[in-house]
N, C-alpha and C positions, 0 to 999 in steps of 0.2 A: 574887551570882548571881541570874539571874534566876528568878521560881517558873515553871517549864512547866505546872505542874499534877498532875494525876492521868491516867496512861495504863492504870487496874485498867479502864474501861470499852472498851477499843477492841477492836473487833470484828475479826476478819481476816477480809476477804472471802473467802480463800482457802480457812479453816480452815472457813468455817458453811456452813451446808447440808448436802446430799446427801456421797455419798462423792465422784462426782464433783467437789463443789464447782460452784457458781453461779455466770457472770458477773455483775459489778454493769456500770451503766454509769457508776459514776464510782469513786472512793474514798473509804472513809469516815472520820470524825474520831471524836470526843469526842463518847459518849452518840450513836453512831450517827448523825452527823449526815453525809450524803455531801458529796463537792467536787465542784459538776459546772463541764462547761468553760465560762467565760465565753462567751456570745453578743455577739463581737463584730462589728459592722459597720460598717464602714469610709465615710469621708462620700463624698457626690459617686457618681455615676456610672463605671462600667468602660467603657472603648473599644478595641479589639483583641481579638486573642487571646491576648495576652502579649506579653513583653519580651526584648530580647538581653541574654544574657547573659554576661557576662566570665571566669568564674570560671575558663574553661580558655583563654582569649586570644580575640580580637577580630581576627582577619586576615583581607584580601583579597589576593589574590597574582595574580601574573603567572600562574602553572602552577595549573591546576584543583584538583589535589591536593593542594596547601598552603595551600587556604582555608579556615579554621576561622570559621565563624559559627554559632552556637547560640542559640536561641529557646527559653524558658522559657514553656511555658503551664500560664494558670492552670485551677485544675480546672474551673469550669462552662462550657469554651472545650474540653475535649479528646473527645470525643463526637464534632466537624465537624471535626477534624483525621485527614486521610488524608496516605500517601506522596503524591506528585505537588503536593498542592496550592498553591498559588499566593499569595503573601504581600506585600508592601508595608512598607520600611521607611523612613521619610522620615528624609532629614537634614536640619540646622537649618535650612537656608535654601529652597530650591524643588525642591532635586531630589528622585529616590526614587531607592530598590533596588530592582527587584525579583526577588525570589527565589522560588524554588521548595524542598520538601521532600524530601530525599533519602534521611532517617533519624529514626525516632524509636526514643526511649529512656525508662524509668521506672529514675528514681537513687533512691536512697535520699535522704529528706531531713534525716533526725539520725541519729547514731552507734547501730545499731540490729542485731541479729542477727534478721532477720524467718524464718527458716529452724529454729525451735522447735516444740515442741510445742504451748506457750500460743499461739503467732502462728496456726497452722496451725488449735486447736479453736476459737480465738476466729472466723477466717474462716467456718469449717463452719457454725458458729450464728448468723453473722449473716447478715443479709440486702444487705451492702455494706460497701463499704470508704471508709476515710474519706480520699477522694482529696488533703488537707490533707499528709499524712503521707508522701504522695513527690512528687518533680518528673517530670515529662513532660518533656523536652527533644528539640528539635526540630534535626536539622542541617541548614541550611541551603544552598542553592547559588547564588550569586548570578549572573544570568541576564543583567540591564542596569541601566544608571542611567538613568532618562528623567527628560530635562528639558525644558523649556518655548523653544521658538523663533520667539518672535510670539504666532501662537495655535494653532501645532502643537509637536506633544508629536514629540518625537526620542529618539531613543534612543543611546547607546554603552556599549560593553564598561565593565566593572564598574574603575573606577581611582580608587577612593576607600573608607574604612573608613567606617561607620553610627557614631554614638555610643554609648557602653554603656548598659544601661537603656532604648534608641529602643523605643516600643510598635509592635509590630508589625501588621499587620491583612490581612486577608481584600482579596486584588484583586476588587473588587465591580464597577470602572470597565471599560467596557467600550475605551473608546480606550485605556486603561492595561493591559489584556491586550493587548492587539490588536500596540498597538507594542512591547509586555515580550516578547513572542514573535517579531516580525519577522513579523505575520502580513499580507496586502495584503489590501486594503478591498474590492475585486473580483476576478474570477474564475470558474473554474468550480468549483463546489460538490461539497464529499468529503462534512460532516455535520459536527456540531457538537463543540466543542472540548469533551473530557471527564477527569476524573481519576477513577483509580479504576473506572470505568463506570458513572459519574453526572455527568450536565451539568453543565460549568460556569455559574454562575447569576450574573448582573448585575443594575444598576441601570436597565438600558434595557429598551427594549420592540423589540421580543421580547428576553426576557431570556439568550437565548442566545448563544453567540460564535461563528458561523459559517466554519467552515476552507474557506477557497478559494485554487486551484491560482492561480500568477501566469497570464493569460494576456495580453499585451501591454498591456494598459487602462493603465499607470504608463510605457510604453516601455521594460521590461523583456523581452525573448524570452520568447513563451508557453513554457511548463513540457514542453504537449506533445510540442512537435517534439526535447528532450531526454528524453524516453520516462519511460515510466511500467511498473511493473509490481504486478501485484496479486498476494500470495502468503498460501495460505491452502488448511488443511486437507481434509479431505470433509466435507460439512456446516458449513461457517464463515461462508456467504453471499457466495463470490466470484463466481458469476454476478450474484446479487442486486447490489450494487457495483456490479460492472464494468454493469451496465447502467443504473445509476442516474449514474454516472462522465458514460459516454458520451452519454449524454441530456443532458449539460449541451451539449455539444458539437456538437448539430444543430439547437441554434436560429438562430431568421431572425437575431439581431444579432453573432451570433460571428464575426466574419472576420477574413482574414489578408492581410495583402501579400504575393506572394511575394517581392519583391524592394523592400530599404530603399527611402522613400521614394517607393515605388512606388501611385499612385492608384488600381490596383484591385487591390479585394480582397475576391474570391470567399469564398465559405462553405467549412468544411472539405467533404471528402470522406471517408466512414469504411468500413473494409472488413473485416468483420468473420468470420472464420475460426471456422466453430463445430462443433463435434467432437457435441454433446451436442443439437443442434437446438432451442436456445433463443433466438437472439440474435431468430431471426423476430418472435419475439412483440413487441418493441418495436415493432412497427406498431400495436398493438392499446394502449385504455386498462386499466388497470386497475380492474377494475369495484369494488376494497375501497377508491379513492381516493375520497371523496366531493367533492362540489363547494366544500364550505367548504375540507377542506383544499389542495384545488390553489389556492384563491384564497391563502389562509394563505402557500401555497407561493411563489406570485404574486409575493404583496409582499414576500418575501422573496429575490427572484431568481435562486428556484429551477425549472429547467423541469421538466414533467409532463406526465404526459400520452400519448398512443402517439404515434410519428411515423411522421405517415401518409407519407411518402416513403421506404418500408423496402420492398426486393425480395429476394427469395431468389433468390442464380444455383443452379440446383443441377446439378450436374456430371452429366452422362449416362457411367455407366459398366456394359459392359456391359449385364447384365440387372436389377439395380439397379434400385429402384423406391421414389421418394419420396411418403409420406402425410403432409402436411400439416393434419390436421383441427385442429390447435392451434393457429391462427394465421391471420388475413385478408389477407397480405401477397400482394401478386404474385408469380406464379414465373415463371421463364425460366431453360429448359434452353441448359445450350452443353457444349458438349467439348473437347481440351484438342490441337490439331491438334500431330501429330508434327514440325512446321516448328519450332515452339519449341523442340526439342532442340538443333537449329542453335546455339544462343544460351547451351544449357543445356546440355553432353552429360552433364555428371553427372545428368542424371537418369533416364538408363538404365543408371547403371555401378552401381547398389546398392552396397553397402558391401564388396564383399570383391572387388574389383577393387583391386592392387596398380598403384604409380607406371607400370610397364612396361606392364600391360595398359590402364593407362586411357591414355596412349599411344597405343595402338593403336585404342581407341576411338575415340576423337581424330580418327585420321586416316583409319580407316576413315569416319565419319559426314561428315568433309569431302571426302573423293573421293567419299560416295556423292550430297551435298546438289550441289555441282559438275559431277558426271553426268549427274543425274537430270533428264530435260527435262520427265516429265510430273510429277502432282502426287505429293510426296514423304511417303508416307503410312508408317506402320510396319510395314505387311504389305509395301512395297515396301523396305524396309529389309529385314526378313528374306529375302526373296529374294534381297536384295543378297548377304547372307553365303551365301546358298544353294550360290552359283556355285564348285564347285569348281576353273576356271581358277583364278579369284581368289586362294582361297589358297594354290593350287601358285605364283602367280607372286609373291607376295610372300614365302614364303619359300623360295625361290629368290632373288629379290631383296637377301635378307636385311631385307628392311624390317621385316617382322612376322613371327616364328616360328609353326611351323604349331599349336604347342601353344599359344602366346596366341590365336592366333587363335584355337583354339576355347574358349577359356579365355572370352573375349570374346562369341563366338558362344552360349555355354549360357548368360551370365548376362544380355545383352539378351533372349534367347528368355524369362527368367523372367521377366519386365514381366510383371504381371498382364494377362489379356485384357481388352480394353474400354476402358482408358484412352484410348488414343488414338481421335482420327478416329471419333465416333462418330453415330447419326442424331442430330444438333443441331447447330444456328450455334456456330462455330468461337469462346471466348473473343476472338481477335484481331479478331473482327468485332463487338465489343458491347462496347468499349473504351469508347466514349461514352456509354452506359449503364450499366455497368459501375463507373466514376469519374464521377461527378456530383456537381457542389457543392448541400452541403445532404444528398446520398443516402446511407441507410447502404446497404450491401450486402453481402448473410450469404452466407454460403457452406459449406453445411450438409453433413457426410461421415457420419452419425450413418446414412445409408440403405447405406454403403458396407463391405460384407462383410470385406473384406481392410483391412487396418492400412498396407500398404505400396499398396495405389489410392490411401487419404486422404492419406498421407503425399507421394505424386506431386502429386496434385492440389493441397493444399496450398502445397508449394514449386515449382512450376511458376508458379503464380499471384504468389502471394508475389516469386517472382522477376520475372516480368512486370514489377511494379511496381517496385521498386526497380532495375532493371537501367533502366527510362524515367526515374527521378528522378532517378539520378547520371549520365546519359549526357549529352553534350557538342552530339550529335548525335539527337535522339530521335525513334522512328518514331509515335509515340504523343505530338502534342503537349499533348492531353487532359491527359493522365496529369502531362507536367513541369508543367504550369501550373496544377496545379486542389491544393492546400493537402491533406494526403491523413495522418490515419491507420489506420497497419497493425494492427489487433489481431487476436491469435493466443490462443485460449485451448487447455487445456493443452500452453502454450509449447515444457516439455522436451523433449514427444514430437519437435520437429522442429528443436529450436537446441541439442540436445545435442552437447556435445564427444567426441569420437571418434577412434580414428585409421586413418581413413580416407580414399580419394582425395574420397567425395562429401562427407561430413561438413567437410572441410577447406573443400572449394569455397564450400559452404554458410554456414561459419560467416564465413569471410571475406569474404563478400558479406554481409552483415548486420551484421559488425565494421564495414564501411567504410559502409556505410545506415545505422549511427547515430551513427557520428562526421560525417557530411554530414548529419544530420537537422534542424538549426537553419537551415541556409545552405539547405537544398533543400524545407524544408516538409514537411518526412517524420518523423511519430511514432509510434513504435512502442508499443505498449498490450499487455503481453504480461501474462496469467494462468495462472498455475502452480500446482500442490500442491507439485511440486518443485524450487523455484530452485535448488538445490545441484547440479542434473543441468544448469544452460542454462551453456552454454559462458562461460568468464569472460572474455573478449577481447568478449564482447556483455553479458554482466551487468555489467562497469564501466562501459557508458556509459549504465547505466537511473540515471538523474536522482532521480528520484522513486518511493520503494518505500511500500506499503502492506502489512501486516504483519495478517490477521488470523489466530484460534487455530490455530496448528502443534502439534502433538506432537513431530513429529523433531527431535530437536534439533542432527543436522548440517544439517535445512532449515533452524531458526532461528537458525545461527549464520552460515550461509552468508548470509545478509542484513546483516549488517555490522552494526548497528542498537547507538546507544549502552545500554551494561550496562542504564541503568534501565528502557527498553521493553522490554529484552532477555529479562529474567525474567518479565515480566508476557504475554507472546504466547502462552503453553501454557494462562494462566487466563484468556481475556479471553470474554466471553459474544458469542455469534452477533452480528454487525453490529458490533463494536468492534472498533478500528481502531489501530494504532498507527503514525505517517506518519513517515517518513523522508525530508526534501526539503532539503537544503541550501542552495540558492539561494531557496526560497520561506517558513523559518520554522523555527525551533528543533524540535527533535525533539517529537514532541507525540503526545499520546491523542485519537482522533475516535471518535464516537457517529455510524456513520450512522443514515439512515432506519428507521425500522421496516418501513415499508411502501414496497416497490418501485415505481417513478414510471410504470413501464408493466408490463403485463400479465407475468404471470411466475407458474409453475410450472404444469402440468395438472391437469385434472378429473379 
C-alpha cells in the first residue's frame, strides 16, 4: 500500500475561524499549505466572440422555427454581447452566415447545485463571479449567406449548415452589414442602424451603417409612392422624424419620372397636413445645427437645413385667426369654395346620415348644382332646401320623403359656419401654387376652434388631390403630373374606420389612392399615436412602418412588426426607431438624429 502520510495536521477551512467560518480562496493540504488554481494561459491570440456549438445539434432549416444554431462565448467576449446583435460565421471556403442574436442564456458548466446556501454567502462576499464556471450561450438566427460575385458581395437565404466549433465574430464590415440586411446603398435617410439603442459601429469611416428608404437610384420603385407611416406615442419624437423623413425629400436631386421611361422628371411635391402648427417651421434652419455638422451631414448625404421653398396655405375659416410668430414661411389664405362638394357630397353628410338619406343628399345637391345658373355658394344651397314647394313636390313625388328630407336639411345646416366661400382666393384657384415641384405646403388647422372645420378642410383638400391623381380625365393638370406626397399627421383623426355613409366614401377613396400610388406618383406619409384606429383596407397598403415608443399595446400589435422589435417598442429611448419595410431591408433597429435638420419646437 502506498504511505499517504499523516492527515493529524489538516486544517478544515470550514471548521477555523470565527463561528461563521472564513472563506479561503483556495483549499488547504498538509501543514496548511493551500491549493490555488493554476494560472493557466493558453498560447497564441483569441479572435471572435466565441464558437458554435453542437452539444444540442447544429441545424439550418427550411421553417424558421426548426433552426437550432448556438454560439458559446467566452467570458471576456460577454460584456459586448446584446439581443439583436449581428455575428459572422465563415464556412470553410468563401462564404459567410450571417446571423443575428435572438437569445441568450447562462448554463451551468459542471454538474453543480448553485442554489445553496454556501453558493449564495460565497457570492454576498465577493466582489464577482468567476465567469469560467458557466457558459453564456447565444441563439442564433440565420439571416444570409453572402458570398463573393466578381467583386460584389451577394447575398441569399440561408441553405447551408456552419461547421461545429466555426469561431464566430462581431459583423465590423460595413458592405457585410449592409448586404447581411438587404439594406440599398442609397436613398433617403431614417438614421443610423442600431441594437439595443447603441450604434452599430464599423471598420469604415464614418463608422456608422446609414438606413436609407429605396428611392429608385438601383431601378427599384421609390418606397414612397408605396407609403410610409410613422407610429409613435406623445413625447416619442414623431414630429421630430417625420420632418427629418421629409427633408430628405425636397432636395434639388431627388426626382421622379412620372411615367416608365419617361425623360422628365420633376421634383416631388409635398403636402403637408398639420393639426399641431409645426410642419411651417421646416422653412427655417435650425439654429442648434452648427456648420461643422451640416457639413458632417453633407458628406454623408444627408439634407439639412430649412427649406426655403415652404408656404403655409392656411384655410380662412370663419373668424379664425392664424399667429404665426414661430416661423418665417409665407402665408396665403384660401377657402374651401362650396363647388367642391359637386365632386365630394360626403362632405356635408357627417357621419349619421344613413344609405337612404345620403341618397337624397345625392340628389338633392345634383338638381341644385344643375339649377343653379349663378355662383353655387352654400348659403345658396340652404336656400335651396329652404324652398317649401321643393319638398312638398318630392314627397309627393315619392322621390324623397318629407322626413329625410329634413333629416337631410338639419344635418347640412350643422356644416360649421365659415367653411365655405370665404373672404380668400378659392383653393381651386392656387392649385399651381399649391402643388409645386420642389414645394412643401403645410396646411396648418391648429387656429381652427371646431374639430369637425379641421376635419372638412382637411378631407376636402386631401380629396382635391387624390380625386386629380387617379382621374382619367383631370381638371387640374398640375396636380396629375407633378410626383406628390400626401402627409397627414394625426392620420386616425381622419382614415378611421367607421360605419358610416362618409367614412366609407372616405376610406375607399384613399383604399384605391394607395393601391394606385406606385403607377400614379402619389405617396402617402401618414403619422399616428394611434394606428390601431386607421382603417385596415388603407393600413395594408402602408409599405413601410416606423415604430417608435408606444405603450398601447393594441397600438403595438396592430403594426404587425416581427416578435423581436415587437417587445422592445414600449422600451426604446426617444428618437429610436424600429423599421418595418419589406421590399427595402430585413426588419431592423434605427437611431435617428439627435438633433432635427430644420427648426423645430418654440421659445
Amino acid at each position: 500500500m502506498s504511505d499517504l502520510g499523516s492527515f493529524s495536521d489538516f486544517r478544515d477551512s470550514e471548521s477555523s475561524g470565527d463561528e461563521g467560518g472564513e472563506e479561503q480562496s483556495g483549499g488547504s493540504g498538509p501543514e496548511g499549505r493551500e491549493f490555488d488554481r493554476p494560472d493557466v494561459t493558453a498560447s497564441g491570440s483569441d479572435t471572435g466572440v466565441g464558437a458554435l456549438a453542437v452539444s444540442e445539434g447544429l441545424r439550418v432549416a427550411e421553417e424558421a422555427e426548426e433552426n437550432r444554431l448556438r454560439a458559446y462565448v467566452t467570458a471576456q467576449n460577454r460584456t459586448d454581447i446584446r439581443l439583436g446583435t449581428y455575428l459572422l460565421a465563415p464556412y470553410p471556403d468563401y462564404e459567410t452566415l450571417f446571423c443575428r442574436i435572438t437569445g441568450l442564456e447562462y448554463a451551468q458548466a459542471y454538474r453543480s447545485d448553485d442554489a445553496t446556501e454556501i453558493h449564495a454567502r460565497r457570492a454576498m462576499r465577493s466582489s464577482g463571479i468567476d465567469e469560467q464556471d458557466y457558459k453564456l450561450m447565444a441563439d442564433l438566427d440565420p439571416l444570409a449567406v453572402l458570398y463573393p460575385d466578381g467583386e460584389t458581395l451577394r447575398r441569399r437565404a440561408p441553405d447551408r449548415v456552419p461547421k461545429p466549433e466555426t469561431v464566430v465574430k462581431h459583423a465590423s464590415d460595413h458592405e457585410k452589414i449592409r448586404t447581411g440586411l438587404d439594406l440599398p446603398e442609397s436613398g433617403a435617410f431614417l438614421g443610423h442602424l442600431s441594437v439595443g439603442g447603441e450604434r452599430v459601429r464599423t471598420q469604415a469611416t464614418p463608422p456608422t451603417v446609414a438606413y436609407r428608404l429605396e428611392d429608385g437610384d438601383s431601378g427599384a420603385d421609390p418606397l414612397i409612392f408605396r407609403h410610409v407611416l410613422i407610429a409613435g406615442g406623445t413625447g416619442s419624437g414623431k414630429t421630430h422624424t417625420a420632418k427629418n423623413v421629409l427633408r430628405q425629400y425636397l432636395t434639388e436631386d431627388r426626382r421622379y419620372a412620372i411615367e416608365p421611361g419617361s425623360n422628365r422628371t420633376p421634383r416631388a411635391a409635398v403636402v403637408q397636413f398639420d393639426p399641431q402648427d409645426e410642419y411651417a417651421q421646416m422653412h427655417d434652419d435650425n439654429p442648434d445645427l452648427d456648420a461643422a455638422t451640416e457639413r458632417d451631414y453633407d458628406r454623408q448625404g444627408v439634407a439639412s437645413g430649412g427649406h426655403e421653398d415652404t408656404v403655409a396655405f392656411v384655410p380662412q375659416v370663419g373668424n379664425a385667426r392664424y399667429a404665426a410668430g414661430h416661423h418665417r414661411a409665407e402665408q396665403q389664405a384660401f377657402t374651401i369654395p362650396f363647388s367642391m362638394v359637386r365632386a365630394n357630397k360626403w362632405l356635408v353628410a357627417g357621419g349619421r346620415l344613413n344609405d337612404n338619406q345620403y341618397n337624397a343628399l345625392t340628389y338633392l345637391l345634383d338638381r341644385f348644382f344643375d339649377e343653379r345658373s349663378g355662383e353655387a355658394t352654400y348659403q345658396a344651397f340652404l336656400d335651396f332646401l329652404d324652398d317649401p314647394a321643393l319638398r312638398q313636390e318630392l314627397d309627393e313625388s315619392g322621390r324623397v320623403h318629407e322626413a329625410t328630407f329634413d333629416a337631410v336639411k338639419r344635418r347640412v345646416s350643422a356644416v360649421p359656419r365659415g367653411v365655405f366661400d370665404q373672404d380668400a382666393r378659392p383653393i381651386t384657384e392656387l392649385v399651381h401654387e399649391f402643388v409645386r415641384p420642389g414645394r412643401l405646403s403645410v396646411v396648418p388647422t391648429y387656429h381652427l376652434s371646431s374639430t369637425r372645420a379641421a376635419e372638412m378642410v382637411v378631407l376636402a383638400l386631401s380629396s382635391l388631390l387624390v380625386d386629380q391623381k387617379l382621374s382619367s380625365d383631370p381638371t387640374f393638370e398640375r396636380i396629375k403630373e407633378t410626383p406628390l406626397i400626401l402627409g397627414m399627421d394625426e392620420a386616425h383623426n381622419f382614415l378611421a374606420d367607421a360605419d358610416s355613409v362618409q367614412a366609407r366614401q372616405v376610406i375607399g377613396k384613399f383604399t384605391e389612392a394607395a393601391k394606385q400610388g406606385r403607377k400614379e406618383r402619389l405617396g402617402l406619409f401618414l403619422i399616428t399615436q394611434d394606428p390601431q384606429d386607421i382603417a385596415d383596407p388603407v393600413f395594408k397598403q402602408l409599405n413601410t412602418r416606423i415604430a417608435l415608443t408606444l405603450s398601447d399595446e393594441d397600438a403595438v400589435s396592430s403594426l404587425n412588426l416581427p416578435t423581436a422589435l415587437e417587445s422592445r417598442i414600449t422600451d426604446m429611448e426617444r428618437g429610436n426607431m424600429a423599421v418595418y419595410s419589406p421590399d427595402n431591408s430585413k426588419p431592423v433597429e434605427v437611431m435617428g438624429l439627435s438633433t432635427c435638420l430644420t427648426r423645430h419646437g418654440r421659445d
